[in-house]
N, C-alpha and C positions, 0 to 999 in steps of 0.2 A: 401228249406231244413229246416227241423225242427229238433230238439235233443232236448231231454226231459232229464236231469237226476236226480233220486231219491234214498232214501236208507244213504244220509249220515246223519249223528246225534251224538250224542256223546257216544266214547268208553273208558274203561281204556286202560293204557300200558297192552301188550300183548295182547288183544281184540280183535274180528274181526267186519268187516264192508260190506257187500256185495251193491252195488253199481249198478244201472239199469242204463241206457238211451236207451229210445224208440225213433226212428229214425222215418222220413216219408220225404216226397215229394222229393225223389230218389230212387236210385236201390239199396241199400242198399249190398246186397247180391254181389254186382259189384265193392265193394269199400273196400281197408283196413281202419279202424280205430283205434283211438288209443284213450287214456288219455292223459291229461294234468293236470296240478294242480298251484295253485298259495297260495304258504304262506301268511302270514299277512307282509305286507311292502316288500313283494318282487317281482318278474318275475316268467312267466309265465314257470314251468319245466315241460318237459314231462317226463312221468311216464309209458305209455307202450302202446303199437303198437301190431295190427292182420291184418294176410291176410282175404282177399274177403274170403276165404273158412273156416277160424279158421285154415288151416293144419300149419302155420306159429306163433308162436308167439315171441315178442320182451321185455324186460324190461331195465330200467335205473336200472344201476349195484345195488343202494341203494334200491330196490324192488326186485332185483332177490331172489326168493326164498319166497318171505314172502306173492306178491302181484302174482294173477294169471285174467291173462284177458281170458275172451274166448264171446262166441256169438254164438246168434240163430236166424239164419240170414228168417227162415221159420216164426219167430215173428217178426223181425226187432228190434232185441236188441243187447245190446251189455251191457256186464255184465264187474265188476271189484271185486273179492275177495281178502280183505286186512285181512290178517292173522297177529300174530303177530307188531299190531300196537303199534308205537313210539309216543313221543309228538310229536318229527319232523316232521310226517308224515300231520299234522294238515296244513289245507290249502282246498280252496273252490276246487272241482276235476271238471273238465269240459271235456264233450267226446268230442269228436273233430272227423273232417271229414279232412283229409290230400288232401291236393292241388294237389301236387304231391311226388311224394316218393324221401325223398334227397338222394343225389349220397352218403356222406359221413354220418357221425356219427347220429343216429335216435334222438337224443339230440336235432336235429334243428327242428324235429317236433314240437316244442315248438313256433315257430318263425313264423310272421305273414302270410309270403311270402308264407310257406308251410300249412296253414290251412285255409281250403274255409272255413270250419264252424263251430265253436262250440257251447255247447246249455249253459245255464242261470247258473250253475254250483250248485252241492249240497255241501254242508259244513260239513266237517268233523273235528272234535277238539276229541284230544286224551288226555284227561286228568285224575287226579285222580276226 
């Protein structure tokens, strides 16, 4: 499993940031994936989840509305559009491959147990 992701660099508040990760050595098309993200000094937060097909998608309530995931599963990509970015939002973004799907709050996607894979992470910093 490889995850490639590219596209973060520095935005101002309100700014946007569109976000790649090229996926390879799976079926890519067979699997939901999501985001994660990790601030400076802190854990690792998930930030938003898709089904195998895109007809599904998920966000962490602080992203609803601002961030929108989707994927082109005939490329093996999986894309993240952050719209109206905050300083908060600064933090390296890593796509991830989910293990298995939690029974309970998609918040645990974050968590080790539930991620077979993520890729090397791009860095986004939201500053003036």
């Amino acid at each position: 499993v490889q995850l490639v992701e590219s596209g973060g660099g520095l935005a101002g508040p309100g700014g946007s940031l569109r976000l790649s990760c090229a996926a390879s050595g799976f079926a890519f098309a067979e699997h939901a994936m999501s985001w994660v993200r990790q601030a400076p000094g802190k854990g690792l937060e998930w930030v938003s989840a898709i089904s195998s097909d895109g007809g599904a998608t998920y966000y962490a309530e602080s992203m609803n509305g601002r961030f929108a995931i989707s994927r082109d599963n005939a490329a093996n990509t999986l894309y993240l559009q952050m719209n109206s970015l905050k300083s908060e939002d600064t933090a390296v973004y890593y796509c991830a491959k989910p293990s298995v799907w939690p029974g309970g709050t998609l918040a645990a996607l974050s968590l080790d147990k539930f991620l077979a894979a993520r890729g090397q992470g791009t860095l986004v910093t939201v500053s003036l």
